[in-house]
ChimeraX commands (.cxc) that place a marker at each C-alpha (Angstrom):
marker #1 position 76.45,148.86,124.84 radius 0.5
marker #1 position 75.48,145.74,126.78 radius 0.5
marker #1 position 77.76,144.07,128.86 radius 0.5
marker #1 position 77.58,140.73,126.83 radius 0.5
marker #1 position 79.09,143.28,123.98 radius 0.5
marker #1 position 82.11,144.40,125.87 radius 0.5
marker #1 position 84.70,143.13,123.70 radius 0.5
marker #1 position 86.74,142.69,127.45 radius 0.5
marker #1 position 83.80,140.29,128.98 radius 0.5
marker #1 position 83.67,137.64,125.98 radius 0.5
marker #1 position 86.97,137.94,124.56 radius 0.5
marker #1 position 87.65,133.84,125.94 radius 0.5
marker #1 position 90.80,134.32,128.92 radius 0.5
marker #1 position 94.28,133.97,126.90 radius 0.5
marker #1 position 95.26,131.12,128.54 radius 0.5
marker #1 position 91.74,128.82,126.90 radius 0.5
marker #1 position 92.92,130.51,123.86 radius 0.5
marker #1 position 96.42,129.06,124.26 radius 0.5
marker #1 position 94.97,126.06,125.23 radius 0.5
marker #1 position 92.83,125.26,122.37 radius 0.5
marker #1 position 95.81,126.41,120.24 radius 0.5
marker #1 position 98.35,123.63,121.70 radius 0.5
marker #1 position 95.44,120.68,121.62 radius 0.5
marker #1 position 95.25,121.45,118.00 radius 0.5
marker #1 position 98.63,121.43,117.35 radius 0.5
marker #1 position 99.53,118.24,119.41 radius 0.5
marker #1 position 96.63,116.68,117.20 radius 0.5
marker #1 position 98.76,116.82,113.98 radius 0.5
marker #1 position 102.00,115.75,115.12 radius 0.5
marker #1 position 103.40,113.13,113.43 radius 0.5
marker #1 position 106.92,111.84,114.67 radius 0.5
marker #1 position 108.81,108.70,113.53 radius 0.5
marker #1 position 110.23,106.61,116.16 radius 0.5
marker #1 position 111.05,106.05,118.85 radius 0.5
marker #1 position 107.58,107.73,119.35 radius 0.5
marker #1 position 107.82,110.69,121.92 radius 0.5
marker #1 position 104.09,111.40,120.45 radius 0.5
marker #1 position 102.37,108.20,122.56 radius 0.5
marker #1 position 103.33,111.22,125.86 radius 0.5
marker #1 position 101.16,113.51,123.70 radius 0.5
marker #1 position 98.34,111.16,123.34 radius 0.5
marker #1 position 98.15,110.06,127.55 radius 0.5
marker #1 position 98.30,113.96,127.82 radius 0.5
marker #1 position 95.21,114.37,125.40 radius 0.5
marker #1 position 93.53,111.46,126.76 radius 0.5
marker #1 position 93.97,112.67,130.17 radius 0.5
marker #1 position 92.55,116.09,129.35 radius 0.5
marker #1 position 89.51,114.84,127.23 radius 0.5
marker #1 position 88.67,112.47,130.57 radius 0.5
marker #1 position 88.91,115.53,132.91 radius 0.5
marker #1 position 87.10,117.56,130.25 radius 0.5
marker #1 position 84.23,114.81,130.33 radius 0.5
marker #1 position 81.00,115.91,132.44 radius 0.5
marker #1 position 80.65,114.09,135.89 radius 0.5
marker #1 position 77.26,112.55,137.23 radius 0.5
marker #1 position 76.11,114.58,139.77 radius 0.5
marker #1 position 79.21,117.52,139.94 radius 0.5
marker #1 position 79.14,119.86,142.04 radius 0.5
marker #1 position 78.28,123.31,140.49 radius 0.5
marker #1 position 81.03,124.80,138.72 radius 0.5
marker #1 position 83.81,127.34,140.28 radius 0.5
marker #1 position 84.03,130.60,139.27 radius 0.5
marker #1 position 86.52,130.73,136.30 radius 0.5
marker #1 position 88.99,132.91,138.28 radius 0.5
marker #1 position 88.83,129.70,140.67 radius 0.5
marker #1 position 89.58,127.27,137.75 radius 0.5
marker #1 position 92.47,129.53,136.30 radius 0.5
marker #1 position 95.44,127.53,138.63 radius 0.5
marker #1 position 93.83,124.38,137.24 radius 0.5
marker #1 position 93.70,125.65,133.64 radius 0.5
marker #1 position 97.71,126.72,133.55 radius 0.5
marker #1 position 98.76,123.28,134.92 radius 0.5
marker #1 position 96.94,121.67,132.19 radius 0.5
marker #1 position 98.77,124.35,129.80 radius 0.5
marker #1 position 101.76,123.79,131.22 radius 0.5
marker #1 position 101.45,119.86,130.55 radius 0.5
marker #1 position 100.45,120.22,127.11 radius 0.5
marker #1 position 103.44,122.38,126.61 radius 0.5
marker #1 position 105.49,119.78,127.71 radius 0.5
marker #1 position 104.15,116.84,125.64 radius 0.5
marker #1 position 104.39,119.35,122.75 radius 0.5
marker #1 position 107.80,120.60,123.32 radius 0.5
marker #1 position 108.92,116.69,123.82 radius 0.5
marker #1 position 107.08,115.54,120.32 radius 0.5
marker #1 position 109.06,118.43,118.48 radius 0.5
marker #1 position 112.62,117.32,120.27 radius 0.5
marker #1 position 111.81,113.98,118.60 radius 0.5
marker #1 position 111.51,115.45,114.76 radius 0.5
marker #1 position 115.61,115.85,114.95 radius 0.5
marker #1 position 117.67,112.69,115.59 radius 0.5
marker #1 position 119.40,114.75,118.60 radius 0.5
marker #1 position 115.88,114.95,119.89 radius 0.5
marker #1 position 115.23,111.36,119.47 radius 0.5
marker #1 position 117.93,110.27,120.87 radius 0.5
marker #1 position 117.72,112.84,124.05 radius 0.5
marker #1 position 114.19,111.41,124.49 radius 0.5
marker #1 position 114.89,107.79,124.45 radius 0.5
marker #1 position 118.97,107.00,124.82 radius 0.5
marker #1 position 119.00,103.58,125.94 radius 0.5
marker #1 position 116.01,100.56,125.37 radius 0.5
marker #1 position 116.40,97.21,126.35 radius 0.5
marker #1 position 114.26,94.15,124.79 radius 0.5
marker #1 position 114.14,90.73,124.99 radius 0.5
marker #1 position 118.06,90.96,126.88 radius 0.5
marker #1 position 119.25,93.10,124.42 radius 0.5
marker #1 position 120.25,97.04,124.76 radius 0.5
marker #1 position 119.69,99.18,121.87 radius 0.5
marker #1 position 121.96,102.62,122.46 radius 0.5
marker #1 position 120.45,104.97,119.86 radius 0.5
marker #1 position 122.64,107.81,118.89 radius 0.5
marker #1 position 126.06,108.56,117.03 radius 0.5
marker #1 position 126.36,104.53,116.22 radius 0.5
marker #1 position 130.65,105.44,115.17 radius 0.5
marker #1 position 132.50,104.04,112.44 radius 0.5
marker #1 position 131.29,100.34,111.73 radius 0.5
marker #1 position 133.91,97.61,112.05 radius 0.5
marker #1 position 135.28,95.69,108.89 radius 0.5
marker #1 position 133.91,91.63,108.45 radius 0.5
marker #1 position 131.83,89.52,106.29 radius 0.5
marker #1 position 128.13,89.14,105.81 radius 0.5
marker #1 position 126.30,88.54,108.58 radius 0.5
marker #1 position 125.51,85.00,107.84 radius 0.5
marker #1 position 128.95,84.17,108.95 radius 0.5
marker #1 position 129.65,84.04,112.57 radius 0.5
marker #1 position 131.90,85.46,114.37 radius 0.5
marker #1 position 133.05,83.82,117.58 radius 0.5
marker #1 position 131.36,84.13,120.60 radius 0.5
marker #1 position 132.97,83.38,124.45 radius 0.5
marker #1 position 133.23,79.58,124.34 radius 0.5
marker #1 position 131.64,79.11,120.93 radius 0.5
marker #1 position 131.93,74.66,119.38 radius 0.5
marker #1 position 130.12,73.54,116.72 radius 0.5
marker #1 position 127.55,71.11,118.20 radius 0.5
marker #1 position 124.62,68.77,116.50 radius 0.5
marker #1 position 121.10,70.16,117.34 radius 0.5
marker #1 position 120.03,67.66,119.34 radius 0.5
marker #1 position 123.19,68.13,121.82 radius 0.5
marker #1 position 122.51,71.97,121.54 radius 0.5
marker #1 position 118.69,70.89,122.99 radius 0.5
marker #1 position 120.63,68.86,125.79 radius 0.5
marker #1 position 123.34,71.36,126.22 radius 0.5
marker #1 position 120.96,74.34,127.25 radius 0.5
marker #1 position 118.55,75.36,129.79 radius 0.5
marker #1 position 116.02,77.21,127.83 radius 0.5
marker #1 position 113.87,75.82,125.10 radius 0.5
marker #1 position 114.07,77.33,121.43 radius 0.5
marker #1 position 112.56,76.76,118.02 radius 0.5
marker #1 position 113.69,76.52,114.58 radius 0.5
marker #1 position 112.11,78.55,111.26 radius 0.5
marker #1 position 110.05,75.75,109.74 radius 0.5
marker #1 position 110.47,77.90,106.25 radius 0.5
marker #1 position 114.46,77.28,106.41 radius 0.5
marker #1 position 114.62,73.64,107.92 radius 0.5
marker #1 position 117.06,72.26,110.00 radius 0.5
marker #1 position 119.93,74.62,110.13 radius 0.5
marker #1 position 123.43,72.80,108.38 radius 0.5
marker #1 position 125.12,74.80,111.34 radius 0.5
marker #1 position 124.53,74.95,114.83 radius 0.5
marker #1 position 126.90,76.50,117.88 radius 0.5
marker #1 position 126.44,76.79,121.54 radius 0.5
marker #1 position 128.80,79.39,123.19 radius 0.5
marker #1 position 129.09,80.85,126.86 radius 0.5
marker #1 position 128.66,77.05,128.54 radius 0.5
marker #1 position 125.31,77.08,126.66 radius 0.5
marker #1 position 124.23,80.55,127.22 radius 0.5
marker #1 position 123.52,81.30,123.04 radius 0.5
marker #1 position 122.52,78.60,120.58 radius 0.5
marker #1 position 123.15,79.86,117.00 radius 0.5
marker #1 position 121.48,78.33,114.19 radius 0.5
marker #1 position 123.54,79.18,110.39 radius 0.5
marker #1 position 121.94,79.01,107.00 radius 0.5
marker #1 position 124.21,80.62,103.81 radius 0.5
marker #1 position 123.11,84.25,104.97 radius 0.5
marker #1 position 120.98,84.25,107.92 radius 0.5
marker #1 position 121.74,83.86,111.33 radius 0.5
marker #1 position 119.45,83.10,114.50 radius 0.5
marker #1 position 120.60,83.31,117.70 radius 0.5
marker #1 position 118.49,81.87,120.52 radius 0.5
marker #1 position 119.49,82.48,124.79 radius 0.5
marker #1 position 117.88,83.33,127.75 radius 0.5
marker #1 position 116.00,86.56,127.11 radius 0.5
marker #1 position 115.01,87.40,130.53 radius 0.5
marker #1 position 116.88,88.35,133.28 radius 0.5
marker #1 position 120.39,89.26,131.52 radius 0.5
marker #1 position 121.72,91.90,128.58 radius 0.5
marker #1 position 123.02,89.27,126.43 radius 0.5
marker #1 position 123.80,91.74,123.67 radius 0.5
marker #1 position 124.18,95.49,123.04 radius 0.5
marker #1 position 123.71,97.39,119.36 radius 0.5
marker #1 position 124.85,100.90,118.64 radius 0.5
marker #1 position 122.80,102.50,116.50 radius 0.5
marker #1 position 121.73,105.46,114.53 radius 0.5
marker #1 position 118.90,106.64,112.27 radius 0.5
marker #1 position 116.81,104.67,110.94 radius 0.5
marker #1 position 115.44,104.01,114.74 radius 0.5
marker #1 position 113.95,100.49,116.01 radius 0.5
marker #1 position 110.60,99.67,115.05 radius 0.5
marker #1 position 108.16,98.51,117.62 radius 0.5
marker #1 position 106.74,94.91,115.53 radius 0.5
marker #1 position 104.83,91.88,116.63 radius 0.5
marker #1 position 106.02,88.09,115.99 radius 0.5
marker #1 position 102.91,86.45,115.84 radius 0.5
marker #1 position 101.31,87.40,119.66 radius 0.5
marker #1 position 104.80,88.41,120.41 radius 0.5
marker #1 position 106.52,91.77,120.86 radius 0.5
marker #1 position 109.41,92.51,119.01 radius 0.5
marker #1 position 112.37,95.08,117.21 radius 0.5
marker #1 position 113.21,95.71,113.42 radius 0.5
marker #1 position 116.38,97.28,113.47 radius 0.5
marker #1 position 116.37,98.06,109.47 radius 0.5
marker #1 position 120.35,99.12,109.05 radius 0.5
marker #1 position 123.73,97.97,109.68 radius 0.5
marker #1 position 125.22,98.21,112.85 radius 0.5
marker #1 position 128.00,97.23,115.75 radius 0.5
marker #1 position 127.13,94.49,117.32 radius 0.5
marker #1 position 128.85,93.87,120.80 radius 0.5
marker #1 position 128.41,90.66,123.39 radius 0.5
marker #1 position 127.84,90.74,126.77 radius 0.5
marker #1 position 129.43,87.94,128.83 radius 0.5
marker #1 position 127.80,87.02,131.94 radius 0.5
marker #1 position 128.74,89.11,135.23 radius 0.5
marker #1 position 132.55,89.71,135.69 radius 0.5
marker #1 position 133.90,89.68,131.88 radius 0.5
marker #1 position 134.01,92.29,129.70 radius 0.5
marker #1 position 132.06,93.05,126.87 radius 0.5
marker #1 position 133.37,91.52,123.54 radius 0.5
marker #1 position 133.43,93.44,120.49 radius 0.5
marker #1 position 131.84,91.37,117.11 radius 0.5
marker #1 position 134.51,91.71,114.06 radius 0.5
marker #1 position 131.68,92.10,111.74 radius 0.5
marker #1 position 128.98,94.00,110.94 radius 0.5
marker #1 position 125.35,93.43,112.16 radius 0.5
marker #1 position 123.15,93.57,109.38 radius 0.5
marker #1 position 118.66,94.52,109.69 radius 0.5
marker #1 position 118.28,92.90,112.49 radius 0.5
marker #1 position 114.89,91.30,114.01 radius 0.5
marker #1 position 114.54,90.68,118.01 radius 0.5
marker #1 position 112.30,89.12,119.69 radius 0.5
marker #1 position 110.98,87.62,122.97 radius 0.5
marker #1 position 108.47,84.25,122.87 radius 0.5
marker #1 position 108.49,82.63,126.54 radius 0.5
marker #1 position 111.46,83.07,128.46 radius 0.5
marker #1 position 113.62,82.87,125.32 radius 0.5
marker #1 position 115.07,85.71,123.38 radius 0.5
marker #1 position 115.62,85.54,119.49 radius 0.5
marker #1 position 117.55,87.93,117.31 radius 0.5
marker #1 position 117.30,87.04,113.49 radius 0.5
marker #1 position 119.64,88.29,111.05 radius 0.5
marker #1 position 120.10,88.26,107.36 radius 0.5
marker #1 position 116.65,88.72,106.01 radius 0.5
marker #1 position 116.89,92.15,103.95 radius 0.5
marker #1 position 113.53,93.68,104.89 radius 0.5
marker #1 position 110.98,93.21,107.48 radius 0.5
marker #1 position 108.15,91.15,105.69 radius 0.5
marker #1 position 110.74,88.35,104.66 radius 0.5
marker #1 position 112.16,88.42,108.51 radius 0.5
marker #1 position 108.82,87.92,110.10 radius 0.5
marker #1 position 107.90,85.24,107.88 radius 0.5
marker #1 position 110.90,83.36,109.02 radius 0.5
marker #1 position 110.55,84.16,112.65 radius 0.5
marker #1 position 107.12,83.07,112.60 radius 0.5
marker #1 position 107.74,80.04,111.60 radius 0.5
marker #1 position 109.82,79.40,114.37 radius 0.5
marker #1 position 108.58,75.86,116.04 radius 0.5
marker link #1:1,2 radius 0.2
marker link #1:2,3 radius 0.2
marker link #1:3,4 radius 0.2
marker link #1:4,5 radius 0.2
marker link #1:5,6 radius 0.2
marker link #1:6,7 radius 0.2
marker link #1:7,8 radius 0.2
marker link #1:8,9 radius 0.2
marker link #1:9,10 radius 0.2
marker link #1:10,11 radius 0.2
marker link #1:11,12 radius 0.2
marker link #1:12,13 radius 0.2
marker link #1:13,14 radius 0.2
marker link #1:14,15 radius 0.2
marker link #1:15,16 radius 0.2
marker link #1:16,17 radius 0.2
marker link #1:17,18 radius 0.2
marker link #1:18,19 radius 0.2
marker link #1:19,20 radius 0.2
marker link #1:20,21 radius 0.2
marker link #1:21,22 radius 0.2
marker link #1:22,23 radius 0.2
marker link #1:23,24 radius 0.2
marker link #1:24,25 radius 0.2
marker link #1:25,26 radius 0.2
marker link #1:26,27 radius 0.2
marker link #1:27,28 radius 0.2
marker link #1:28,29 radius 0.2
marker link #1:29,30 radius 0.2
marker link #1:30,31 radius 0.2
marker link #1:31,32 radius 0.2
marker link #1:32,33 radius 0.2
marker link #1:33,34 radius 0.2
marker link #1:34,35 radius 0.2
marker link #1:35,36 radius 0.2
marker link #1:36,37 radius 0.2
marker link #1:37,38 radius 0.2
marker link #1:38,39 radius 0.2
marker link #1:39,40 radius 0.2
marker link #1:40,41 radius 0.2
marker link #1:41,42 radius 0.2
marker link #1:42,43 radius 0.2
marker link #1:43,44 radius 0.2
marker link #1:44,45 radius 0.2
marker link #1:45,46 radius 0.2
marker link #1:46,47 radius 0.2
marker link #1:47,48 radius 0.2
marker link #1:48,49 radius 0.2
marker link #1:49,50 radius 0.2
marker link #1:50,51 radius 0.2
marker link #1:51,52 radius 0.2
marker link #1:52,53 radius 0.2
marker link #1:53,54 radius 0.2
marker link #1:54,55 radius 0.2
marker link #1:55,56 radius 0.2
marker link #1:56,57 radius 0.2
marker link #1:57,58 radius 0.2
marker link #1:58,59 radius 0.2
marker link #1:59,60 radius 0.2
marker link #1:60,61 radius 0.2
marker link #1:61,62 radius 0.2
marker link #1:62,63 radius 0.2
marker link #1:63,64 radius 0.2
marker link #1:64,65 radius 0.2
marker link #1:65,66 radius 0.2
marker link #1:66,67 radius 0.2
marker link #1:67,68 radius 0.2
marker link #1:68,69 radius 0.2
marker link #1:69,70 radius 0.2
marker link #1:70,71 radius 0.2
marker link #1:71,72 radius 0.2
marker link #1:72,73 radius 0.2
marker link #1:73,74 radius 0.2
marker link #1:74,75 radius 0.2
marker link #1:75,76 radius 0.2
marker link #1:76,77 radius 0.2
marker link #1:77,78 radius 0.2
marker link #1:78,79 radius 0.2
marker link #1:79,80 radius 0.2
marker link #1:80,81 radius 0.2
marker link #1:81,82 radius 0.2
marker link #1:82,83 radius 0.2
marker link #1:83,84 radius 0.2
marker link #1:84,85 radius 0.2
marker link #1:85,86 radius 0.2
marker link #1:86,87 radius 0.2
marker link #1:87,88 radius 0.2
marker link #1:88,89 radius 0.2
marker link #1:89,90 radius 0.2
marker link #1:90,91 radius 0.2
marker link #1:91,92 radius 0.2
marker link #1:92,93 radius 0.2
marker link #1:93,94 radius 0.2
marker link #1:94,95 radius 0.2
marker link #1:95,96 radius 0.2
marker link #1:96,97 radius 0.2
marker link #1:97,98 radius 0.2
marker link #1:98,99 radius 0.2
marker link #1:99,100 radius 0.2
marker link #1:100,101 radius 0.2
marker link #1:101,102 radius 0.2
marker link #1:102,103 radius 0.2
marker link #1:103,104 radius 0.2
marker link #1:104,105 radius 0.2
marker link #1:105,106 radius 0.2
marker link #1:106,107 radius 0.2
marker link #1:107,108 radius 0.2
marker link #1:108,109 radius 0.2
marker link #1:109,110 radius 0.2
marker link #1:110,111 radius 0.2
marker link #1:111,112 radius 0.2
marker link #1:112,113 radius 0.2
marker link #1:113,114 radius 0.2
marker link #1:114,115 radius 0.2
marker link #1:115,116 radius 0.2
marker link #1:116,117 radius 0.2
marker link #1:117,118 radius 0.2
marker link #1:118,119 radius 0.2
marker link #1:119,120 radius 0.2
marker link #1:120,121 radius 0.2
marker link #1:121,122 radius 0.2
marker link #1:122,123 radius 0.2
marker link #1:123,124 radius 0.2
marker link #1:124,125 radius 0.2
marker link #1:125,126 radius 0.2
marker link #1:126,127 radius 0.2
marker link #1:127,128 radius 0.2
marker link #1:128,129 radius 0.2
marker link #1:129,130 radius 0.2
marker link #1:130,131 radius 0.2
marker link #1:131,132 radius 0.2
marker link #1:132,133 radius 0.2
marker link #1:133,134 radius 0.2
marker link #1:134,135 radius 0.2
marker link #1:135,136 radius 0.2
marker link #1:136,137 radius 0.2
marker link #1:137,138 radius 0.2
marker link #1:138,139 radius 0.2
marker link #1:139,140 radius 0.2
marker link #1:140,141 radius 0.2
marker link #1:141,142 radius 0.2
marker link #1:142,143 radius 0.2
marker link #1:143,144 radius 0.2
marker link #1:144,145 radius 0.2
marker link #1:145,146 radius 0.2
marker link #1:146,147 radius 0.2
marker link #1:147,148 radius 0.2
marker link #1:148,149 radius 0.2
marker link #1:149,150 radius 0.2
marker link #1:150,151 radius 0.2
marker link #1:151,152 radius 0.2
marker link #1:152,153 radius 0.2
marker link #1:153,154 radius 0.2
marker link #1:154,155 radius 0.2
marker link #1:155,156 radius 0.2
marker link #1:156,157 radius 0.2
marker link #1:157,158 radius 0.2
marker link #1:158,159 radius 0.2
marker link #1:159,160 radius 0.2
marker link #1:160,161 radius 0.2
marker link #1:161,162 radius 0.2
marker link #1:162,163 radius 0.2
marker link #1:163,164 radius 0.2
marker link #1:164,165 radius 0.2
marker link #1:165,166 radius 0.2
marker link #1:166,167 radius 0.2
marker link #1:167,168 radius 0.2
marker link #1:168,169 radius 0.2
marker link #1:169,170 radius 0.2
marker link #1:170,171 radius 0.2
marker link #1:171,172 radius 0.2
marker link #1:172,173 radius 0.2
marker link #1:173,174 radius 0.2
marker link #1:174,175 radius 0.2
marker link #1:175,176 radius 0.2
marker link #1:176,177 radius 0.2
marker link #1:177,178 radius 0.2
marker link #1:178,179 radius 0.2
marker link #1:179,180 radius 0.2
marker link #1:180,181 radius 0.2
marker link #1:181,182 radius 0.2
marker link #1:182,183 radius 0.2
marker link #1:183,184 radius 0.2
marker link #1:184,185 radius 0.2
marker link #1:185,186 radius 0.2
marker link #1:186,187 radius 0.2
marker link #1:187,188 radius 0.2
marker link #1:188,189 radius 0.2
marker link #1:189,190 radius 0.2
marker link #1:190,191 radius 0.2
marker link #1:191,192 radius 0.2
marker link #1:192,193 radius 0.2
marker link #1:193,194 radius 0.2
marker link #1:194,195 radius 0.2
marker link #1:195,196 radius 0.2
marker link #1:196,197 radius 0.2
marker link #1:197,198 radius 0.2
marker link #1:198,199 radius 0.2
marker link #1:199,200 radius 0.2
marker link #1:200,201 radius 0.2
marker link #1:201,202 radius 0.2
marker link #1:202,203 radius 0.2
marker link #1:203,204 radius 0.2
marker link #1:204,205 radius 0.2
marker link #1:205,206 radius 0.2
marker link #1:206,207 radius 0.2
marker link #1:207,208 radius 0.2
marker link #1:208,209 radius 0.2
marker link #1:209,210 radius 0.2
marker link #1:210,211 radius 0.2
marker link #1:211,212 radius 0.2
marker link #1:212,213 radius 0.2
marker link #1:213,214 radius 0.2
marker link #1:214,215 radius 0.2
marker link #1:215,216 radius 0.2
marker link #1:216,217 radius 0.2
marker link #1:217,218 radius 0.2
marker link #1:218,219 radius 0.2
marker link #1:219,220 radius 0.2
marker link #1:220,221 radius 0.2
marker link #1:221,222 radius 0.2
marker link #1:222,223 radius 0.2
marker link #1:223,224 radius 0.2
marker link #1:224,225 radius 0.2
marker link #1:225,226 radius 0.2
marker link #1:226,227 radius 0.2
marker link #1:227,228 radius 0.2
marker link #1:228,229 radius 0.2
marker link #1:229,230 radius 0.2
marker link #1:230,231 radius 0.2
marker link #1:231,232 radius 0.2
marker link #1:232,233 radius 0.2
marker link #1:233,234 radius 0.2
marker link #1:234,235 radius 0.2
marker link #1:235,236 radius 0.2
marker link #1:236,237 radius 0.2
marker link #1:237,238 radius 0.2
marker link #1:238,239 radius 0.2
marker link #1:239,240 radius 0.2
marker link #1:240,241 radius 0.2
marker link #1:241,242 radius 0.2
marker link #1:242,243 radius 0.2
marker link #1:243,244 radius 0.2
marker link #1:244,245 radius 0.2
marker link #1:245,246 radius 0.2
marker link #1:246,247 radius 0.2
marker link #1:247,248 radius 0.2
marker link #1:248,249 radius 0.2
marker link #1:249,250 radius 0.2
marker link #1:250,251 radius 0.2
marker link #1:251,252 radius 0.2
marker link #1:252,253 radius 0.2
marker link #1:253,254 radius 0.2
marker link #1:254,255 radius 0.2
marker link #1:255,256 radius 0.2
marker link #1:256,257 radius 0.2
marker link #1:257,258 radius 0.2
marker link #1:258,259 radius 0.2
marker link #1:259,260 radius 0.2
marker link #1:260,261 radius 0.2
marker link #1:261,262 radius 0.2
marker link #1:262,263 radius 0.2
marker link #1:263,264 radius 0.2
view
């Protein structure tokens, strides 16, 4: 028997075997969000670009040179993997990604607790401060520029709370709330399954939060934070400028970016 039929010289090593084994499987994960599977795509992107022949390499190592090489790629792929299956469970989802904030709003994503008692979310509940105001004083009254949905006209409701910090504009059943999205965490949601949804507002980035939950204000620095007596209800934030928006009311995402992009 030749030596290119030794079963023990082209058996591949175990470690390309596991290799090939854990590419294949990170190629078929699927995982709802908040998606733990964009760390298995850098990971596979990374490996396909050191995988990709250079102009003029050098000539290759022996493979007993490459092996260290070869088990931290493993070992990276076995991390990506083992964080993609953590996020199939809601315990792994909310291990991977606890806390987000967008557009000065924190999303805790977990065990959201019992939901207080109110009305629908198209009526408000006071904020810090919060006077019924005419639009055009609400313009005056704040230091950040905001829009209203051309689709819903001028709003028969508008309050300024915080010494201007939130404008809220009322229609029967939807609420928008418009403040300075920046530099501050104007607002914090507990929530639990179904998880945020990474969405665009025209160019802009934004958050579908699909189901009801607690909705809690932030004051600015030195007050505590104050508790809504109501339920939140699907929820769409968003960020355009220097401005944050969170929408509330519409009952599904395709009637909620309609209004917010309409927002002039």
């Amino acid at each position: 028997m030749t030596s290119s039929d030794d079963p023990e010289r082209t058996a591949p090593p175990p470690e390309d075997a596991l290799e090939r084994e854990l590419l294949a499987l990170g190629a078929v994960l699927e995982v709802p969000a908040p998606p733990p599977d964009a760390v298995a795509r850098a990971v596979r992107a990374r490996l396909a670009a050191e995988d990709a022949p250079a102009v003029d390499a050098a000539p290759a190592r022996p493979a007993a040179a490459r092996r260290p090489r070869r088990w931290r790629r493993v070992a990276a792929l076995v991390a990506a993997v083992t964080l993609a299956l953590a996020g199939l469970t809601p315990q792994g989802q909310a291990a991977v990604a606890r806390v987000l904030r967008f557009a000065g709003v924190q999303l805790d994503l977990g065990g959201p607790g019992p939901l207080p008692s109110g009305g629908p979310s198209g009526v408000p509940s006071p904020l810090p401060g919060e006077r019924r105001t005419s639009l055009a004083e609400a313009r005056r009254a704040v230091a950040f520029p905001f829009g209203v949905p051309a689709v819903l006209g001028e709003p028969p409701e508008v309050r300024i709370a915080d010494h201007g910090r939130v404008v809220s504009l009322l229609w029967p059943g939807v609420r928008l709330d418009a403040y300075d999205g920046l530099l501050d965490v104007v607002w914090r949601k507990e929530l639990g399954p179904p998880w945020p949804e990474d969405v665009t507002v025209g160019a802009d980035p934004g958050r579908w939060i699909a189901g009801p939950h607690e909705l809690i204000y932030l004051p600015r620095a030195g007050r505590g934070p104050v508790p809504l007596a109501r339920r939140a209800a699907a929820t769409l934030i968003w960020r355009h400028g220097g401005t944050g928006y969170r929408l509330e009311g519409p009952v599904d995402l395709t009637a909620a970016r309609r209004i917010a992009g309409s927002v002039r």
